[in-house]
N, C-alpha and C positions, 0 to 999 in steps of 0.2 A: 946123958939123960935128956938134954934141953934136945939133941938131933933125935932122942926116939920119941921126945914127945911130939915135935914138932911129925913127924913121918907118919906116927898114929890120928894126926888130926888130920892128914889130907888125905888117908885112907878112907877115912868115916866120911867127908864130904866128896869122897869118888863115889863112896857108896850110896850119898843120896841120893848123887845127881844120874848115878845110874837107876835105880827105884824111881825115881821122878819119868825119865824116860820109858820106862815097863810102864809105869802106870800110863804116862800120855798114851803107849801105843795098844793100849790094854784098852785103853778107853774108846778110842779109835777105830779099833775093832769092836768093841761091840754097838757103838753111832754104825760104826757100817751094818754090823748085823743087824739093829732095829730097821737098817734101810732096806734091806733085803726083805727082811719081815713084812714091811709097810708096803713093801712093792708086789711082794708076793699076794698078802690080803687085799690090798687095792686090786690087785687082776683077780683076782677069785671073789672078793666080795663087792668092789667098785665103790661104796658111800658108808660111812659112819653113821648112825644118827647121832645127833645132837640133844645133849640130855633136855629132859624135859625143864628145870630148874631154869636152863640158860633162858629158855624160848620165855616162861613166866617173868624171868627177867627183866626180857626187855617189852614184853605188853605194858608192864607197870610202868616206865621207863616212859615209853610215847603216852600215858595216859595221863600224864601228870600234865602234859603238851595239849590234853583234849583230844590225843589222838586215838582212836580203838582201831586195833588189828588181830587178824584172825590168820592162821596158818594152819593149812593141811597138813604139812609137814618141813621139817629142819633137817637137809641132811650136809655129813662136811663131805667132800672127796679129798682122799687121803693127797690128790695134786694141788692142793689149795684152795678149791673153789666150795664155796658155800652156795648150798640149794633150798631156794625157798618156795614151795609149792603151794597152788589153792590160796594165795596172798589176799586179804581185802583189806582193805580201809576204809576209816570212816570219820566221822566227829562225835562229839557225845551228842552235839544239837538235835542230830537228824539218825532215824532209829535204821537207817539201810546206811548200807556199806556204798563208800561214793569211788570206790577204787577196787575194781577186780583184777585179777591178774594169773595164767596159768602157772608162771615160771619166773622167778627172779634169782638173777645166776651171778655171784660174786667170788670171782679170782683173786686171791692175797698171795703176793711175794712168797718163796721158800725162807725169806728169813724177816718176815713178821710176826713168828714166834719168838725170835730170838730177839728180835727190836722192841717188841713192846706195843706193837705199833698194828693196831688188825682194820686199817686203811686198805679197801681191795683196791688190786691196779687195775682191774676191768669189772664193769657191771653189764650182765644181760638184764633186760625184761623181755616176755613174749608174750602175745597175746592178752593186752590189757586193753580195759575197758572204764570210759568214765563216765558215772551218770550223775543224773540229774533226780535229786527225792521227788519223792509223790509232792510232798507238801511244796514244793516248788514247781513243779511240772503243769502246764497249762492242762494236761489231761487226767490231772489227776491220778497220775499211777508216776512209778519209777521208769526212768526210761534212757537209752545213752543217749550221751552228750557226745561222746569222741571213741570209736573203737580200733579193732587191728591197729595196735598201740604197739610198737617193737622199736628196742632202744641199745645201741649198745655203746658204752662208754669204756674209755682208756684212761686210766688215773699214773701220770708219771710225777717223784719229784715236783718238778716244777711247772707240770701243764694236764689240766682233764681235757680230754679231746672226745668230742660226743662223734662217734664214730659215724653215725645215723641215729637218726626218730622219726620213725616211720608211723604217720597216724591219718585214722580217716573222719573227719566230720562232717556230717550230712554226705553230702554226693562229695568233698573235696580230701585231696588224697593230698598229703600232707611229708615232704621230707626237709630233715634238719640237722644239719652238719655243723661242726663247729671248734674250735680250741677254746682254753681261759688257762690263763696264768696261774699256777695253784697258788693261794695267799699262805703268805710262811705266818706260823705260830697261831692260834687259837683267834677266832672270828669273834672282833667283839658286839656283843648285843647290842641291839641298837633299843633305847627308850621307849616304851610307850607312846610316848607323844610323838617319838616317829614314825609309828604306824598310822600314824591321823585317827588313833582309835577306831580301825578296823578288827575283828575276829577274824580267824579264818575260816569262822562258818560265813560272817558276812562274805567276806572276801569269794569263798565258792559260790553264793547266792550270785555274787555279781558275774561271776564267771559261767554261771547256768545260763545266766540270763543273756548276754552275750553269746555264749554257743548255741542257744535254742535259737536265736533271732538270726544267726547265723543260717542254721538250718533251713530256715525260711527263706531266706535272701539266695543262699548259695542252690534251691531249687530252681530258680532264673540261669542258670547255667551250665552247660553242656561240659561232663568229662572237665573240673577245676582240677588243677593241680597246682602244687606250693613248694617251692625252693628256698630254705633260708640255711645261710651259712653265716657263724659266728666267730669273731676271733675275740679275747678280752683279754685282755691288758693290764698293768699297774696303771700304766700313762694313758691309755687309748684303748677304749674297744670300741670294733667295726662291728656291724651287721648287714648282710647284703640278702636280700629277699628278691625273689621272683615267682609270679600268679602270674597262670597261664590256663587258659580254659577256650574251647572249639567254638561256641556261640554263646549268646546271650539274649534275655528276651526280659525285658525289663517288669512288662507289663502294662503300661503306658506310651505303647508305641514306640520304646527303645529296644533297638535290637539292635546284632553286628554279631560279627564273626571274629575269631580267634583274639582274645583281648589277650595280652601280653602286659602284666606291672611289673616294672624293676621297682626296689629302693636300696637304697645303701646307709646305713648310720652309722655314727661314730660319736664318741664320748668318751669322759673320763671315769671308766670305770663302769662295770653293768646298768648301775642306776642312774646315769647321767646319760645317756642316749638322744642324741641328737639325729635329723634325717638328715643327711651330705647331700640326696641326691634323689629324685625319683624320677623313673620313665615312664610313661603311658604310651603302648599301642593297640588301634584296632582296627580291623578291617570290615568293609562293607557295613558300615554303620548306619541307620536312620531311625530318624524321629517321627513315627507316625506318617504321613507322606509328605511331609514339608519339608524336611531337611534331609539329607543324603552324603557320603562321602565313601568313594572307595578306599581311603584308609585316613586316620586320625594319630596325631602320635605329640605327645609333652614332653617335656624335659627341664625338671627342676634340678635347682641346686642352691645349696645353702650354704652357707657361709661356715666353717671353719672358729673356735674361740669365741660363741657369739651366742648371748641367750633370747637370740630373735626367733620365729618361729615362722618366719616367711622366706620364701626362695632369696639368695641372693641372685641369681639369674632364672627367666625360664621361658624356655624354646618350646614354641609350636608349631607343627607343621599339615601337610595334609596333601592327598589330592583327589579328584572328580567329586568337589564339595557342590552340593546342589540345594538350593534355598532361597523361597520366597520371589520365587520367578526368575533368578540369577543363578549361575553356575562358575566354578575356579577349576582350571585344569591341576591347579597346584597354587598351596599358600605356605607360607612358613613367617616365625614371627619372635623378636627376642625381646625378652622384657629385661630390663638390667633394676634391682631392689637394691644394690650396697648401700643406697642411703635411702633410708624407706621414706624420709622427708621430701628426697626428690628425686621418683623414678624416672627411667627414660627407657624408652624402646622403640622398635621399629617391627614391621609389620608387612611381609610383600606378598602379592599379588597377580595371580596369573591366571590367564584361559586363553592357550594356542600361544599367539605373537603377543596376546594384550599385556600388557602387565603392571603393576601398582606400585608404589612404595611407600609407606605411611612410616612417620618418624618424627617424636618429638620429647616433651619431657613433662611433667603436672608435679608441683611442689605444694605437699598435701600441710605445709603449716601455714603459708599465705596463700591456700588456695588458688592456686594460678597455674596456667599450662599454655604449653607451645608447641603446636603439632603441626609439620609440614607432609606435604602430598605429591609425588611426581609419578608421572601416568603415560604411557603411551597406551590410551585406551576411551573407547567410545563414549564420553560420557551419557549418552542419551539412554549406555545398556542399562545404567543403573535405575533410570527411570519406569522402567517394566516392572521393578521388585511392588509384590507387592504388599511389602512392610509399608509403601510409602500412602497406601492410600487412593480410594477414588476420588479424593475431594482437593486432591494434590495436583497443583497448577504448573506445566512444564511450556518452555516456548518451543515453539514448533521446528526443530530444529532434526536434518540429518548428518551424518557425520558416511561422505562414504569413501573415505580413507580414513585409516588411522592416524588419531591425532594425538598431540602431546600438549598437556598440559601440566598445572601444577597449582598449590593452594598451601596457605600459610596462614595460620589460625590462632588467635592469640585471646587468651580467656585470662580475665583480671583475677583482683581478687575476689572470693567465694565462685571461681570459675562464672567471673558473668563475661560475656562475650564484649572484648575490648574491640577488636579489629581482623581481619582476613586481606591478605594480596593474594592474587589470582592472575597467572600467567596462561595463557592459550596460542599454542600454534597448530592449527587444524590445515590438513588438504582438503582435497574437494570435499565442500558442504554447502546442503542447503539449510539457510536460515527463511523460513518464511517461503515466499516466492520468488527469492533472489541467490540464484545459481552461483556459488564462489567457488575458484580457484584452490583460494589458500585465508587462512586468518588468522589473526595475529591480534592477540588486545593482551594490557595490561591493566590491573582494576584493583581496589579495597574497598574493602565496606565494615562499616560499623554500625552500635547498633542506631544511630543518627545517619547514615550516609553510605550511599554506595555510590562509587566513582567508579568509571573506565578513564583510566587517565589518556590512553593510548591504542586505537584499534586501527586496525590495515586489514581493509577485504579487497579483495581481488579478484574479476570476472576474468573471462578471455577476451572479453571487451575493454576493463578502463578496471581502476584499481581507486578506493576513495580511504580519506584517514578520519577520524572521528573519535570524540569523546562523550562519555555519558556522566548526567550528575543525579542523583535523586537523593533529596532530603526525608528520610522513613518518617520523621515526626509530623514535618508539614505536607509530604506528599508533592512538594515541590522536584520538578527534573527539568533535566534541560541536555539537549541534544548536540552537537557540534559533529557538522559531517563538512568534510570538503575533497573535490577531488574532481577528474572526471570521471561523470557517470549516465546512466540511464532516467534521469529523475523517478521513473512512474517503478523503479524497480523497489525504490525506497517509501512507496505507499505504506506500508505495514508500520514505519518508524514514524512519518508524519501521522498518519492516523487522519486524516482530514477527509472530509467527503469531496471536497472540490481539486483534491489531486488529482487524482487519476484522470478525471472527464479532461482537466488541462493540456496533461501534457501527453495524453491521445491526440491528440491533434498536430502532435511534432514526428516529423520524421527525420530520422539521419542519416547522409548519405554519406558521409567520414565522421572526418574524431566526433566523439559523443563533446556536449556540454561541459563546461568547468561549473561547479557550483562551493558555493562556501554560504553553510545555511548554519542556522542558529536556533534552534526549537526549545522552547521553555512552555510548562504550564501544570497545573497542580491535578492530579488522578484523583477521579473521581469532582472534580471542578465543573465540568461540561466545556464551553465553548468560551464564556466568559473569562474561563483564567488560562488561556490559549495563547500563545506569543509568537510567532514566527520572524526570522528580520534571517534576507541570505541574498548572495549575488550569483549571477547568470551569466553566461557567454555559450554564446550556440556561433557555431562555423558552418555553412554548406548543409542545409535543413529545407524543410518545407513545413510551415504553418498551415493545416487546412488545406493543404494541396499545392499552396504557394509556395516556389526556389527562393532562400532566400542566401543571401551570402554571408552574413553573419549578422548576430544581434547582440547587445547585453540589458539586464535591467535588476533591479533592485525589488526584493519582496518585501515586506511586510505585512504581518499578521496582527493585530490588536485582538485585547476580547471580542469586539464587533463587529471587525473591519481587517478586509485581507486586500491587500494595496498592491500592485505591481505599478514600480514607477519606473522611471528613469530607461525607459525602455527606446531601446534603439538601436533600428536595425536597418539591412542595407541590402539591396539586391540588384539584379540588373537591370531594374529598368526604373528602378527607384529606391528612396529612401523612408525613414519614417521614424515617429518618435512617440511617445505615447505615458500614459498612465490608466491603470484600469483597479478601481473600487469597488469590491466586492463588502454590502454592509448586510448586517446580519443580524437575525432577532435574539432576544435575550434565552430563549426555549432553548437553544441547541444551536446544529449547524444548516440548518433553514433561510436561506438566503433570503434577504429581502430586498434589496435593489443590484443595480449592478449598474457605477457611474463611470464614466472614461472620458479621458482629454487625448486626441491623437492629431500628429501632424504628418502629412503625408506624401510625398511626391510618386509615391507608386502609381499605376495605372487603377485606372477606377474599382474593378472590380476585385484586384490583389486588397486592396485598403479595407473595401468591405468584407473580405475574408476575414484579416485578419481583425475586425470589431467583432463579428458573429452574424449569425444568420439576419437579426433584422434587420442592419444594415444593407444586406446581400441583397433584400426586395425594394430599401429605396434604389441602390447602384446601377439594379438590373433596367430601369427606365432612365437611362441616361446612356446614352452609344458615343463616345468619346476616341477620337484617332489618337492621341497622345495622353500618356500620364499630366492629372491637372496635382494642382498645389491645393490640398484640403488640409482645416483644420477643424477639428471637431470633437465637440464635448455634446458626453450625455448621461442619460440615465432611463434604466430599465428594470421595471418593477416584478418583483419575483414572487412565490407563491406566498411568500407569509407577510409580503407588504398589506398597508392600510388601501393600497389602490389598487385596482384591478390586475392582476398577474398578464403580464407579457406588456404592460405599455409601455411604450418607447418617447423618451423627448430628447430633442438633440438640436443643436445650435451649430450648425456649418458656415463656416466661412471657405469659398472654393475660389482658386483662378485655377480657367481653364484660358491656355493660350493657344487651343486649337480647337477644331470644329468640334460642338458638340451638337449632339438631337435628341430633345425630348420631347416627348408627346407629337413628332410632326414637325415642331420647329427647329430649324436648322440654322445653327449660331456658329459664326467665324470662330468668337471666344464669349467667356463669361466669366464674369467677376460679380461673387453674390452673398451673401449672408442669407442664410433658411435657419429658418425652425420648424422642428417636427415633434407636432403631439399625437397623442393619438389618433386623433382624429381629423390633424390637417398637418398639410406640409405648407409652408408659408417663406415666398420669398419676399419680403417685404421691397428691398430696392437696391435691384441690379445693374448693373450695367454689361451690353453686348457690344459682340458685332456679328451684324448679318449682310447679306451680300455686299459687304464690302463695306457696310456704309456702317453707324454705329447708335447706339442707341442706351436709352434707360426704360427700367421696367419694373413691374410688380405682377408676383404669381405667384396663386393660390390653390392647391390642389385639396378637396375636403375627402376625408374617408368614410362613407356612411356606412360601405361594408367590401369585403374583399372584390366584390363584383360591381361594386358602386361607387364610381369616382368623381367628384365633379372637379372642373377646372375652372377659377377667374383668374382673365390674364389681362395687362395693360399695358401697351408698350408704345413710346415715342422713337422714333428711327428719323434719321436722317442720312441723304448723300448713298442709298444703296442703290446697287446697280439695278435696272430694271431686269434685264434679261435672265439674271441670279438670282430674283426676288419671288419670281413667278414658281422657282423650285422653291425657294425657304420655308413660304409658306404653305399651311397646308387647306388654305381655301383657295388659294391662286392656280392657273396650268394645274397642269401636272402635279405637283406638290400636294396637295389634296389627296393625290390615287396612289401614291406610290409608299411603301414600308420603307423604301429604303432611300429618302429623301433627301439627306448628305450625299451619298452618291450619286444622285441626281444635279445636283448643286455642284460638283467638283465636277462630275463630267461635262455639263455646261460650261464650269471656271474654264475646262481646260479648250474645248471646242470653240469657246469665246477668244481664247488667245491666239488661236490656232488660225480662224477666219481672219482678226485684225492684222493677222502678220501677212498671210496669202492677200485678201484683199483690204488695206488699207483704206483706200478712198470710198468704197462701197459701205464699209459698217464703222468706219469708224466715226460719228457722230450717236448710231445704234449704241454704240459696244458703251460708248460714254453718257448713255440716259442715267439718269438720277432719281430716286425715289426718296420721299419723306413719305412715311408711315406712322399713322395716330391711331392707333385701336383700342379699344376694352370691350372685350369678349367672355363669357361664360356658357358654361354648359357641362353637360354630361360626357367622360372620356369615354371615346369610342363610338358614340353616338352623335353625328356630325351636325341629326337634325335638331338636338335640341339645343345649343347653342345659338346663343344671342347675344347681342350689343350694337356699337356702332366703332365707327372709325371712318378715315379718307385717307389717302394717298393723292401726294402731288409728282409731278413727272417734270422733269425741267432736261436742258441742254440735249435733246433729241433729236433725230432726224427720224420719224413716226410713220414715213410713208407707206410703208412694207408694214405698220402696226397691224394686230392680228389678235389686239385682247378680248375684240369679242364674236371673230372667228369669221373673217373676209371682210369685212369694211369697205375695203379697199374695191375688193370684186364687186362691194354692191355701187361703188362711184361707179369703174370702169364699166357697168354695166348699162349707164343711162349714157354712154357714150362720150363722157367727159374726158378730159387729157389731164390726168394728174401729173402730170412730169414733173408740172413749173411749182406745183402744192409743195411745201411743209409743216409740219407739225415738228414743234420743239418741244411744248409744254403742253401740262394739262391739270385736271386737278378733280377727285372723284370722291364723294364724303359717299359713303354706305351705312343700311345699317343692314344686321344680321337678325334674325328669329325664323321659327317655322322652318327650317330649313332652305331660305332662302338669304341671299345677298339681294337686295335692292340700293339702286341706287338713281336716286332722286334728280342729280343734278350731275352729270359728267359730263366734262368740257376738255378737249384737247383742239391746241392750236397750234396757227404759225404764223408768218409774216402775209402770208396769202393768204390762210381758209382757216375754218375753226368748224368742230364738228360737236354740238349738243348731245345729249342721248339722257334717256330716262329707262328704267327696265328690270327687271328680275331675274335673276341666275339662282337654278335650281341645284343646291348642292349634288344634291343625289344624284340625278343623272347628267349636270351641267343641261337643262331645256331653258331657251331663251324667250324674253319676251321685254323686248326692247323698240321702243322708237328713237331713231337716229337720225337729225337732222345737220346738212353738211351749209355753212354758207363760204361759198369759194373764194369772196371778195373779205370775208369777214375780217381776215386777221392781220391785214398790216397794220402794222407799227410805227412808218415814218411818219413825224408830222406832216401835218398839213395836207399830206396828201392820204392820211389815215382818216383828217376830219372831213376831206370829201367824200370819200368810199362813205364814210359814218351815214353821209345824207343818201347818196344812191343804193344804198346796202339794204334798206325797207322796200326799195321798188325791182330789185333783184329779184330774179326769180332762188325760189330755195327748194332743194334737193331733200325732199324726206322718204325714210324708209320704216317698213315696219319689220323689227327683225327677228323670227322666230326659229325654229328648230333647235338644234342642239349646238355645243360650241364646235362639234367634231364636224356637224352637218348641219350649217345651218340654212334657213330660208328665210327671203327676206319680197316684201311689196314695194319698187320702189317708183317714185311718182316727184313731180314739179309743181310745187301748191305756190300762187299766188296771193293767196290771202293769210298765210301763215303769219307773216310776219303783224298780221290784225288780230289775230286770234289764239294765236301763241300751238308751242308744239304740244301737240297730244300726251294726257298722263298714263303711267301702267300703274294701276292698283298696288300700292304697298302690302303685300302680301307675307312682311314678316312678323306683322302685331308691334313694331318696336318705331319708340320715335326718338329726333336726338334731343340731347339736354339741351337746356334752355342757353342762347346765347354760343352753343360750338358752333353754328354756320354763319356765325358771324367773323368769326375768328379769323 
């Protein structure tokens, strides 16, 4: 029983499990037949519609959302996809539909029937359009905003991937690719107060308003086009965009070709969106005609976990940039932001070889910044821009090689300007009027003070070092140059009017000058707050035309007063030493005198060079064989003195130790103290020597006018030679008639040595006559007749017989047949005076042991015409006792020899005759024919 029970119970469950199987495959077949079926009507009829109940469905559904929508039609395709035709949307706000659409096309799974689930895995749109209402539209009607709208999306699992969105606004054509992470489980709503209390009618208002003003802007643009691709994320979504458009025309004088925007964002999550990254390019860009570049390009980037809103770096670049007078063949430049407190960047620079580098840092919480400069580049190009203005002051300076410099700039707190170093090394340039080599300085300036601590310029001549100071508050500077140089090259730096004309006057014939100069004074001061102090060394020069072999001297400048001391120099045929004061008026740089102390062993007219010209016209009346020993001080009044401009006063002290000639007279040597004023030259009390013998004197030369001279002169003499004497002077012989009266004097000196040596016995008591000479004389130079005075000469230790002073004497004894053999003359003694153009002389007496000859008479300067009586007594002159006192008694009964003697000295005529009674009635007078008589008491003397 229990085995048939058991047999019949797994009978009855074979038979379910066989029923259970009929039915799966029962059922299976007809799933396939409804497949067949669905597949057959899909090819024969293609779409379902869609009950109308569904479609009411869901209008109510978005309307509860504010949203109204209108369909042409609902159809399904039996392959999944749902077809929504004639689609609009709208809001309740606004009474027009703000979304058209021909086709919206949604693909669902074959088993989101069975899932529960009518999620499509792909969405089309085509042909959509968005507008903008009347009631917001600037024209008052409805109008689009955005069209040719086509979209199509991929819904998987775990990613919607927007395949394309393809859309156009205004002229810009718009595509957008992209993925997002599908979020698992039901999206939760977000708050109210998270919408910031916007609608999404506001929300479309803002978005009309935005695309209209788009439309606007996006007509300045040739052919835009838009790239954006999206990926999103749980942890991170990116977005990467690119705008790309043929030209651009701002309106405002901006335009350029091909603009090119990158950006890149990223964030956590859609709503968090941050930019990583933007690029800027364009090409052939400008600004109206002022600014220019053949291409422009940016490059930001941002920081990564960071709710900053500023680049953390950003690169800019460029080249053929053209602006405000200046041009860059190429620039580029990095800003570095990771701490916005304190950025730093750099910034370069180019056109051709030139190039820039700018780099530094600005800490925007203590306001402060440090910005350096390195350049191989022309500073002077920058000077053309003209951002800088016409009222912008630059130094004159060229640059004609490329130079390199550099600049380091330091701004305090609230960015006020602390300080700047400033390095320069240039090639050939000119600064000013001085041709350099090469330059070299180092300098800082604040806003109290600019220094050059250290400059080196260099000619192809001589190379000097130098520093600059200027105080900005007080306007105080000061100059420090040393080196050899050209002085007059550094006019521009002096600034002085009395440079230049100075050292014009020097020439160089090797090394240039060493100078170490010192310039101080305050801008804008005048002459007053003026300071110069510097030292001097010249080698192998000419002053004024003058070889000198070297000198050095000491300057000095005051506010009034410009000093050259210490001055001494040295040449070949003399030396010299000096001081020269230039004093000056309070006005400006207006000279007012001009004082000088010089001592000198140079030749006369080297000495007067080197004082100046008005020296050079007393020197030039003074004819000197050898350099004399002068010292001399003076002063000379300038246009803006209290005294007449150009007088000269001057205090000489001179030894001359060899022949000199002035005015005529002719001096062995002279040792003299003068003063010269304007108006006179005055030697108060000299001492000479002339032909040999030696003397003291006083001469006065008065200046009434350049053509008008008068001369007083006075001189005592003693022991000079006769024969030498007749030249010295210029009333005597010869001496008188000749310019060149030292040479007359020396050619005798030497013809006199010459004869005592050949004959001895014959001249030698001649050769040794003696003269004393007493004169004071005046009159007009040049004009012989109008001088006047008196004087005498006496003649001692002579042998007279051959004498010939007053032109044959002798012929007129030997004429009355007497025998002079046994006669001498030793002595004699002859006082004159002078006026009218004559010499008279009253009383001349020469004698000897034997004879003594009287004379009274007039010698006409002008032509030498005589007019003399000459009486000879033969017995007259001896001298031994006793037998002198007999002659004395027979000598009145003697007969006596007179003549009368006339014609000229060269030719003279003479009447001569044997008077008996002369010795009763005395010798005959000649009319004193010079208007002059002597002082009271000389012819006793």
């Amino acid at each position: 029983m229990k085995g048939a029970k058991s047999g019949a119970k797994l009978g009855f469950g074979s038979r379910l499990l066989c029923w259970g199987i009929r039915v799966l495959n029962i059922g299976l077949g007809l799933f396939l037949f409804v497949q067949v079926i669905l597949l057959v009507v899909l090819l024969k009829i293609g779409e379902i519609p869609v009950p109308e109940f569904v479609i009411e469905k869901l209008e109510r559904k978005l309307a509860v959302e504010g949203v109204k929508v209108e369909l042409s039609s609902v159809e399904l395709d039996l392959r999944g996809v749902l077809l929504l035709r004639g689609v609009k949307l709208g809001l309740n706000e606004y009474s027009e539909y703000l979304v058209e659409t021909d086709l919206v096309l949604l693909h669902f799974p074959p088993w989101a029937l069975f899932s529960g689930s009518f999620m499509p895995d792909e969405v089309w749109v085509s042909h959509c359009q968005l507008f903008c209402p009347a009631v917001l539209s600037p024209t008052g009607q409805r109008e689009a905003v955005a069209d040719d709208i086509y979209s199509e999306i991929k819904i998987s699992r775990d990613e919607i991937t927007l395949e394309r969105l393809l859309l156009r606004v205004g002229s810009l054509d718009a595509v957008i690719r992209g993925t997002m992470v599908r979020p698992q489980g039901e999206l939760a709503k977000e708050d109210d107060e998270e919408l910031d209390g916007h609608s999404l009618a506001e929300t479309y208002s803002e978005v009309c308003h935005a695309m209209l003003g788009a439309h606007t802007w996006l007509k300045r643009f040739t052919e835009p086009e838009l790239w954006i691709s999206l990926r999103i994320e749980e942890e991170e979504s990116r977005a990467y965009m690119r705008l790309q458009t043929q030209d651009f025309n701002l309106g405002n004088g901006a335009e350029g070709k091909h603009v090119v925007l990158k950006a890149l964002g990223a964030g956590r999550g859609p709503d968090n969106y941050q930019l990583r990254r933007v690029m800027f390019q364009v090409r052939d860009v400008a600004w109206k005609e002022e600014v220019s570049a053949g291409s422009l390009q940016a490059i930001a980037r941002l920081p990564e976990q960071s709710k900053q809103r500023w680049p953390q770096t950003l690169n800019i670049g460029g080249h053929d940039l053209q602006g405000g007078g200046l041009s860059l063949s190429a620039f580029s430049g990095k800003l570095n932001l990771a701490d916005i407190h304190r950025p730093e960047g750099t910034l370069y620079l180019q056109d051709g070889t030139n190039w820039m580098n700018v780099n530094g840092w600005v800490d925007t919480e203590k306001e402060t910044a440090d910005v350096a400069v390195d350049a191989f580049w022309d500073p002077t190009y920058f000077f053309s821009s003209s951002l800088l203005g016409d009222k912008a002051k630059f130094p004159d300076l060229e640059c004609q090689e490329r130079p390199r410099w550099g600049a380091r700039v330091y701004l305090d707190e609230h960015y006020a300007f602390d300080h700047l170093d400033v390095t320069v090394d240039f090639g050939k340039t000119r600064l000013e009027s001085l041709q350099l080599e090469s330059v070299y300085a180092e300098g800082s300036g604040s806003p109290d003070k600019i220094a050059i601590t250290k400059a080196i310029l260099a000619t192809d001549r001589y190379s000097i070092e130098g520093s600059y100071f200027q105080n900005l508050k007080t306007n105080h500077y000061r100059f420090l140059v040393r080196g050899h140089l050209d002085p007059i090259d550094i006019d521009f730096i002096v600034d002085e009017d009395w440079w230049a004309p100075l050292w014009k006057r020097f020439e160089y014939h090797g090394q240039l000058p060493y100078a170490n100069l010192d310039l101080s004074g305050y801008y804008g001061g005048g002459t007053k707050d003026k300071f110069f102090f510097g030292y001097n060394e010249f080698w192998d020069f000419s002053y004024n035309g003058i070889p000198m072999d070297g000198m050095s001297a000491m300057l000095w400048r005051s506010p009034l007063q410009l000093t050259l001391y210490d001055m001494k120099g040295h040449g070949k045929d003399g030396d010299f030493n000096g001081t020269l004061q230039f004093n000056y008026t309070e006005k400006g740089d207006d000279r007012k005198s001009l004082a000088f102390a010089v001592a000198s062993t140079l030749p006369l007219n080297e000495a007067a060079e080197l004082v100046g010209p008005e020296a050079i016209d007393i020197a030039k009346e003074f004819r000197t064989t050898a350099p004399p020993e002068l010292q001399v001080t003076g002063l000379i009044f300038g246009e803006d003195s209290d005294q007449p401009p150009g007088d000269l006063y001057l205090n000489i002290h001179g030894t001359m130790d060899s022949q000199v000639t002035y005015e005529g007279f002719v001096f062995d040597h002279v040792d003299f103290d003068a003063v010269k004023s304007p108006d006179a030259i005055h030697l108060p009390d000299f001492t000479f020597g002339m032909a040999q013998g030696s003397g003291t004197g006083d001469a006065k030369v008065t200046l009434h006018s350049d053509e008008h001279r008068t001369l007083e002169i006075s001189i005592n003499m003693k022991d000079a030679k006769y024969l030498l004497l007749k030249e010295a002077v210029p009333f005597f012989d010869d001496g008188a008639e000749t310019e060149h009266g030292a040479k007359a004097v020396t050619k005798s000196a030497e013809s006199l040595a010459k004869t005592k040596q050949n004959e001895p016995k014959k001249l030698a008591q001649e050769a040794e006559a003696l003269v004393d000479l007493e004169m004071s004389v005046g009159g007009t130079l040049g004009e012989l007749d109008s001088f006047n005075g008196y004087g005498r000469f006496k003649i001692r230790e002579a042998f007279l017989g051959q004498l010939h002073l007053f032109g044959g004497l002798s012929r007129v004894v030997q004429s009355v047949g007497l025998n002079l053999g046994t006669l001498e003359f030793t002595h004699g003694h002859a006082p004159f005076l002078m006026g009218q153009g004559y010499l008279y002389f009253p009383n001349l007496v020469v004698g000897g042991d034997t004879a003594k000859v009287k004379a009274n008479g007039n010698l006409k300067l002008g032509d030498d015409t005589l007019n003399f009586y000459v009486s000879l007594y033969p017995l007259g002159g001896i001298n031994v006792p006793i037998v002198s006192q007999i002659f004395s008694i027979i000598n009145p009964l003697t007969n006596t020899i007179e003549s009368h003697l006339t014609g000229t000295v060269q030719e003279p005529n003479w009447d001569v005759g044997i008077s008996l009674g002369a010795v009763f009635s005395g010798q005959e007078k000649v009319e004193n024919l010079t208007g002059q008589s002597f002082p009271k008491g000389f012819l006793d003397e």
